[in-house]
Each structure stands twice: as structure tokens, then as C-alpha cells.
C-alpha positions, 0 to 999 in steps of 0.5 A: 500500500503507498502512503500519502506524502505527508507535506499537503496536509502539514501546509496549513498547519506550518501556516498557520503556525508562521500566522501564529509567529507573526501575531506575537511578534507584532504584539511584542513590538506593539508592548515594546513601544508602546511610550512611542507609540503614546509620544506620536499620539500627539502628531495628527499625521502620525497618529492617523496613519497608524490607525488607517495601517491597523485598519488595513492590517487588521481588514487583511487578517479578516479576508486573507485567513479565511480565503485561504488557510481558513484560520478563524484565528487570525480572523478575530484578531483582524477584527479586533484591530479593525475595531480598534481603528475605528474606535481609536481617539482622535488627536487630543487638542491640547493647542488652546490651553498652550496657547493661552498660556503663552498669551497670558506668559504662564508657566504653569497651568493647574487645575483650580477645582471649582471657583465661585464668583458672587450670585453664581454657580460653583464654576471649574476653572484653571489657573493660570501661573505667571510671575506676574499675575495668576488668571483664573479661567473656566472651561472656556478659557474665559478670565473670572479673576486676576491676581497680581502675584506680587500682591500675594501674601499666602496660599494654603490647601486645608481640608474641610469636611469632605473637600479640600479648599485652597484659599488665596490671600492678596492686599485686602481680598481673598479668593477660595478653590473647593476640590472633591473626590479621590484626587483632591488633596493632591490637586489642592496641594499641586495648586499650592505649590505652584502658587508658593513658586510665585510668591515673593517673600515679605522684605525684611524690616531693618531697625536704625540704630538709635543715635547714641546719647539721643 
């Protein structure tokens, strides 16, 4: 009796294998580089033509398995990177914020909890920290308050209840930032620090010596 060579039935399986290979090589790159690929996020060209590639590669591995090594594998796997193209976030804008900062010549942009202007709502807002003045702005970069930071006489996070509140303290006003939630103490605290950085000590006091004999 002759035997059936053995090489056309191990074909699907050495290619199914090399497919196998080749999905864990790509995963390994992907974790390997994963901080690169984060930093290119922030490239619009970049980051879209890493989702139109996945998107491509991931249609591929859809069609091509099941056409001919019939490797439904390889078929989930294509779909998930499909869907993972698509459901990708766009470029986050961050362009606004920057921009502002560089208008008013900040140098540090923290968040400021909710800041409550008289007869209205607690409003969210941002400060902003600059050498010469700490511009408080809500969600749409609009100024509620400008504090000459010369002026500035202390800044302090305490926690009350079940809030943290930073209080700032300049000339004769004060202005006071609530923050809630898991993060409060730190952001209060990071607010702090960012605001004790433009502080400027009180200039010390020198006594005259009193004349003798007067």
C-alpha cells in the first residue's frame, strides 16, 4: 500500500503556525513601544496613519485567513484591530490651553477645582501661573479673576469636611478653590505649590540704630 506524502496536509498547519509567529511578534513590538507609540499620539499625521495601517492590517487578517488557510484565528484578531481603528481617539487638542498660556506668559497651568464668583454657580476653572499675575479661567478659557502675584501674601490647601479648599490671600481680598473626590488633596496641594513658586517673600524690616546719647 503507498502512503500519502505527508507535506499537503502539514501546509496549513506550518501556516498557520508562521500566522501564529507573526501575531506575537507584532504584539511584542506593539508592548515594546508602546511610550512611542503614546509620544506620536500627539502628531495628527502620525497618529492617523497608524490607525488607517491597523485598519488595513487588521481588514487583511479578516479576508486573507479565511480565503485561504481558513484560520478563524487570525480572523478575530483582524477584527479586533479593525475595531480598534475605528474606535481609536482622535488627536487630543491640547493647542488652546498652550496657547493661552503663552498669551497670558504662564508657566504653569493647574487645575483650580471649582471657583465661585458672587450670585453664581460653583464654576471649574484653571489657573493660570505667571510671575506676574495668576488668571483664573473656566472651561472656556474665559478670565473670572486676576491676581497680581506680587500682591500675594499666602496660599494654603486645608481640608474641610469632605473637600479640600485652597484659599488665596492678596492686599485686602481673598479668593477660595473647593476640590472633591479621590484626587483632591493632591490637586489642592499641586495648586499650592505652584502658587508658593510665585510668591515673593515679605522684605525684611531693618531697625536704625538709635543715635547714641539721643
Amino acid at each position: 500500500m503507498s502512503t500519502a506524502p505527508a507535506t499537503s496536509t502539514s501546509e496549513p498547519e506550518e501556516s498557520q503556525s508562521r500566522l501564529r509567529r507573526a501575531a506575537v511578534g507584532a504584539l511584542f513590538t506593539v508592548v515594546r513601544n508602546a511610550r512611542r507609540l503614546l509620544r506620536f499620539r500627539y502628531n495628527p499625521a502620525s497618529w492617523t496613519a497608524f490607525r488607517i495601517i491597523l485598519g488595513f492590517a487588521g481588514a487583511a487578517l479578516v479576508v486573507l485567513p479565511l480565503s485561504l488557510w481558513n484560520s478563524w484565528l487570525a480572523a478575530i484578531a483582524g477584527l479586533a484591530m479593525f475595531l480598534a481603528a475605528i474606535l481609536l481617539p482622535p488627536v487630543p487638542s491640547h493647542s488652546g490651553t498652550e496657547e493661552k498660556a503663552c498669551d497670558l506668559g504662564a508657566h504653569a497651568v493647574v487645575n483650580g477645582g471649582k471657583y465661585q464668583l458672587p450670585n453664581a454657580p460653583p464654576t471649574p476653572v484653571q489657573l493660570f501661573v505667571g510671575t506676574e499675575q495668576i488668571c483664573v479661567l473656566d472651561g472656556q478659557l474665559q478670565p473670572l479673576l486676576i491676581i497680581p502675584s506680587a500682591e500675594i501674601s499666602s496660599a494654603s490647601a486645608t481640608r474641610t469636611l469632605d473637600r479640600w479648599v485652597l484659599q488665596v490671600f492678596w492686599s485686602d481680598q481673598m479668593a477660595e478653590f473647593s476640590y472633591q473626590g479621590l484626587v483632591a488633596e493632591r490637586r489642592a496641594r499641586d495648586a499650592q505649590r505652584a502658587l508658593a513658586a510665585v510668591i515673593r517673600p515679605p522684605r525684611p524690616v531693618l531697625r536704625r540704630a538709635r543715635a547714641a546719647g539721643a
